[in-house]
N, C-alpha and C positions, 0 to 999 in steps of 0.2 A: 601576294602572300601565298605561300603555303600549306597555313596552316589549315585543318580540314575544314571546309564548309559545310553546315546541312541547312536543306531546307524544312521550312516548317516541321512537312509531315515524316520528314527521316525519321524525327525521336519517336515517333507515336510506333514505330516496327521495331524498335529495340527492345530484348528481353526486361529490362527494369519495366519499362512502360508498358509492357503487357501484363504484367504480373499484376502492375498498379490497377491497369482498369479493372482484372479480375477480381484482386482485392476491394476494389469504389463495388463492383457492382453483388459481392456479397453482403459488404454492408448497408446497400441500398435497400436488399433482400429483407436482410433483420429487422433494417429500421421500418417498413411494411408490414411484417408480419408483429412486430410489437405494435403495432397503431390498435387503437377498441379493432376487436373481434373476439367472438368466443374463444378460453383459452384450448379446449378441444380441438380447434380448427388451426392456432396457429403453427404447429409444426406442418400441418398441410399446405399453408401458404408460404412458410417459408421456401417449401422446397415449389411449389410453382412458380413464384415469384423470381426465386434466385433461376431457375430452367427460365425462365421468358428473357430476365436480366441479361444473361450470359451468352443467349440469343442472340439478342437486339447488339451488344456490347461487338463478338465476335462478326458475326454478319456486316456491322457498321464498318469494324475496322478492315474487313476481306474488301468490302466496297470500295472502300477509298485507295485499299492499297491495288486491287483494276484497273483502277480512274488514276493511279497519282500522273501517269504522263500527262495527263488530259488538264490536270488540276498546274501544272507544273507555272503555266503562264499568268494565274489568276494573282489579284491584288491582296492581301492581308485579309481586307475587309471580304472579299469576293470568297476567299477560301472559308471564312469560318463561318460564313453561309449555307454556304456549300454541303457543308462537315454537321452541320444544323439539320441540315432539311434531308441528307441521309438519317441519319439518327430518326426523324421524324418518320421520316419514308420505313427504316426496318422496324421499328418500334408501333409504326401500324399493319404491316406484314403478319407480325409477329403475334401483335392483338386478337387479329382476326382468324389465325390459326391457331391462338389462346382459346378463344372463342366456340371456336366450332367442334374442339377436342373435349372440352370442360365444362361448355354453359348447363347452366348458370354459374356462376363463379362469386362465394360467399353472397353478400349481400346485392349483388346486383343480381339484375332482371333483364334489365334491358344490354341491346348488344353498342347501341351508340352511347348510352353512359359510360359503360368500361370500356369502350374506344376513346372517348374522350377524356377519363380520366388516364389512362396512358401517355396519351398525348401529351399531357399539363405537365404529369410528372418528368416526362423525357424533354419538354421542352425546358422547364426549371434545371432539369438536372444538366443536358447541354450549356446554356446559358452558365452555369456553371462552371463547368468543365473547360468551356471558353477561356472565361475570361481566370482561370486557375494556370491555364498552358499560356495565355498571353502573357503573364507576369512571368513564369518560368522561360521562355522564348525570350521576352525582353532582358531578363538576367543574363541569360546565356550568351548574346549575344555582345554586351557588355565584358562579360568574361575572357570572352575569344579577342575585342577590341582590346579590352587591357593585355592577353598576350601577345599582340598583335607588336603593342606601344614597345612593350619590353624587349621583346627580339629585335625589333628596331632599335632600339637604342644599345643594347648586346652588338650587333652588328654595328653601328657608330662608333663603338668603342675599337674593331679591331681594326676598321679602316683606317683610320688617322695613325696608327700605332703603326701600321702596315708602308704607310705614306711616307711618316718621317724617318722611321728606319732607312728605308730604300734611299729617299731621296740625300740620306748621309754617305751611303754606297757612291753615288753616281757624282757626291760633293768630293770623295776623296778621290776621287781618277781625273777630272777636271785639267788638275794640272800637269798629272804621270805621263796619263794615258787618254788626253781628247778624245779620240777617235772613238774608242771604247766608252767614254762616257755618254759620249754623246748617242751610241746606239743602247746603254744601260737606260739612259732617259726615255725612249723612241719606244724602250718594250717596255719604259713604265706604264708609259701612258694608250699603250694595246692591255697592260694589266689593270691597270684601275677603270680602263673604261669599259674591259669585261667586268670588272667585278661591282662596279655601281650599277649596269643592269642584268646583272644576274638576280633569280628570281632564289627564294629562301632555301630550296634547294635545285642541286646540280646532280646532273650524271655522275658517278665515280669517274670515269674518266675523264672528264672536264675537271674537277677540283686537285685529280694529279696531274693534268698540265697544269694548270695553274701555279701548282706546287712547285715544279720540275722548275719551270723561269722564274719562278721566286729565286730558286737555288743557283740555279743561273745566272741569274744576277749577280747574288752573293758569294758566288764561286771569283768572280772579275776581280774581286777586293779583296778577297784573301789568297786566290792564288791557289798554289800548291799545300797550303793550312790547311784547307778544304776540301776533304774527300767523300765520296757522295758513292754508297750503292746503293743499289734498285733489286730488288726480287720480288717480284711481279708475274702472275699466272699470265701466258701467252692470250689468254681471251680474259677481259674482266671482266667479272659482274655486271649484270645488268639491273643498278642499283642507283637509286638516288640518293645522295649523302647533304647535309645540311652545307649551305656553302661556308667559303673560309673557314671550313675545319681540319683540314689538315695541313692547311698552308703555317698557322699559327704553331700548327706541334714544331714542324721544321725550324723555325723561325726562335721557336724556346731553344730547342738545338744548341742553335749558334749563337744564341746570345748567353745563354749559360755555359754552353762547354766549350765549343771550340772558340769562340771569341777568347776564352780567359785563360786556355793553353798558348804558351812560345810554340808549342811545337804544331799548334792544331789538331785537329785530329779526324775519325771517319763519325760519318753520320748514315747510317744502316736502317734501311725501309721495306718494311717485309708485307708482304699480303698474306693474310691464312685465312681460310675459310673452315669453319666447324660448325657443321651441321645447319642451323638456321642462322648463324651467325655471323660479321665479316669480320675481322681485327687487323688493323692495319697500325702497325708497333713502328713505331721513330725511336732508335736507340743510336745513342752518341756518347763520345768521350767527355769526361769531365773531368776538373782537378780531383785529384785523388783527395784531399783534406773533405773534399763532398761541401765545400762552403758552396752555398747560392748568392747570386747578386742581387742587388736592389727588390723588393714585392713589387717594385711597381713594374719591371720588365713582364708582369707574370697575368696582366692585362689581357694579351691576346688569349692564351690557354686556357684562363679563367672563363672568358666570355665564350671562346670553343664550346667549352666545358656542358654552361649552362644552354647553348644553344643546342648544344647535340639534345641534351638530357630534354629538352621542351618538344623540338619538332618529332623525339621519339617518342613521347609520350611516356618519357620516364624509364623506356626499356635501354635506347643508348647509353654511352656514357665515355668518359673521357679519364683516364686512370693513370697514375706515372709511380714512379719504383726510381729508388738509385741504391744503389750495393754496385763494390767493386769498380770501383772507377768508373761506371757508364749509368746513364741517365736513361731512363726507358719510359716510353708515354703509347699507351694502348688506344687507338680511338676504335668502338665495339658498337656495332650499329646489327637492326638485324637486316638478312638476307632476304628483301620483300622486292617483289619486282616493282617499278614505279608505280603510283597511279595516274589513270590518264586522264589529263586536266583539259576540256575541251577549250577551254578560255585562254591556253598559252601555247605557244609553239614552246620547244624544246632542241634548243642546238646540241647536235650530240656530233 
């Protein structure tokens, strides 16, 4: 799969979850300085309190984020030990520099009473925190499983559609044109057995091969029906695209236009790049009455569709237009260089 992974402590460096702790650790502040003490004193404890809090809070997290290579290998349980007994560790740091700047400090006297009552608090308040990000962690991870299921089954859906198309191509040559069927079967099964392990996504230019002997194929069967251009920048992007997303625009093509013209017609592939973005436009001939065929032909584009829109994170997307006899379908990704996934080689 593809889709992002993080480990535990990734979320704990993103800006939502820093804000969070800073918000937990102001009103850890409050709820302190509201406990019995004289009300004279409590705006003074607030603001100590909340300066020790935001301390302990920042210090813990700069810690962990030093340590995470180190922490990278530890077990679940191992890590929120770990994450425990810094917390513990900057929280008595942080005491004893409370300590030495302030004492006495309200009602204590002694230096290991309010050591230890930091302690208790930091350790209640961790144990908390724990087991608050452990419900969240296990949510999330659920989350990603469920989209995990869905794109999988997105992806079932174009391969079969993919499958039985072609292999109606290589049925109708059989008798014409052996020879030629016989090698349309030979780069099926070079296409489907690229495309069952390919990973959720591909190079840009692996998914236009891909694309290119799709039409190759489909050029065998129609002939001279079938007319095919390419404009394409001399170097492509170095971009990773969701797979089987462009193959299926093609494939709407000619099951909606040129399939349902006598005369056939061109089916026009353009690259453009603008600014962060790639758009790579399939525009073909269509009847001119603008009727479309069966919804169900419309299986592969659809599942394109929702597959761009997931692995982008809701930024891709998959767009189509018809006016004036031609059918036009935009796939718009942005222009982000891969990321390197040490867990997979990548054939380019």
């Amino acid at each position: 799969m593809d889709i992002p992974s993080y480990r535990p402590l990734d979320a704990l460096f993103r800006p939502p979850a820093l804000i969070a702790v800073l918000l937990a650790g102001e009103a850890l502040a409050l709820v302190l300085a509201l406990a019995p003490e004289p009300p004279a004193a409590r705006l003074a404890l607030f603001g100590l309190a909340s300066l020790g809090i935001q301390w302990i809070a920042i210090g813990t997290l700069c810690a962990l984020y030093l340590l995470r290579h180190m922490l990278i290998g530890l077990s679940r349980t191992a890590l929120a030990w770990c994450c425990l007994g810094l917390l513990l560790t900057m929280s008595l740091l942080v005491g004893l520099a409370g300590w030495e700047l302030f004492a006495p400090i309200g009602e204590l006297r002694s230096r290991t009473d309010f050591l230890m009552r930091i302690l208790a608090i930091a350790f209640v308040v961790g144990l908390l925190a724990l087991l608050t990000y452990g419900n969240y962690w296990r949510a999330r991870q659920l989350a990603v499983r469920a989209k995990q299921l869905e794109l999988e089954s997105l992806r079932a859906r174009i391969r079969p559609h993919f499958l039985f198309n072609t292999l109606n191509t290589g049925a109708a040559l059989v008798h014409a044109q052996p020879d030629e069927a016989e090698r349309v079967l030979l780069d099926l099964a070079d296409l489907f057995r690229a495309a069952l392990r390919e990973p959720e996504q591909v190079p840009l230019s692996r998914e236009i091969e891909l694309t290119t002997r799709y039409l190759e194929i489909e050029a065998l069967r129609f002939g001279p029906r079938l007319r095919v251009s390419w404009s394409l920048p001399d170097l492509l992007p170095d971009v990773d695209i969701p797979a089987l997303s462009l193959q299926p625009l093609a494939e709407n093509a000619i099951r909606h236009g040129i399939e349902r013209l006598p005369g056939g017609g061109n089916i026009d592939i353009r690259l453009r790049q603008d600014g962060g973005w790639i758009s790579i436009e399939v525009e073909n001939d269509m009847p001119t009455d603008g009727s479309r065929a069966a919804e169900g032909h419309n299986i592969g584009l659809n599942s394109a569709r929702e597959r761009v829109r997931a692995l982008s994170d809701g930024h891709g997307d998959v767009e189509t237009h018809a006016a004036e006899g031609k059918h036009l379908a935009v796939l718009r990704i942005p222009n982000k260089p891969p990321q390197a996934n040490p867990g997979q080689a990548t054939t380019r």
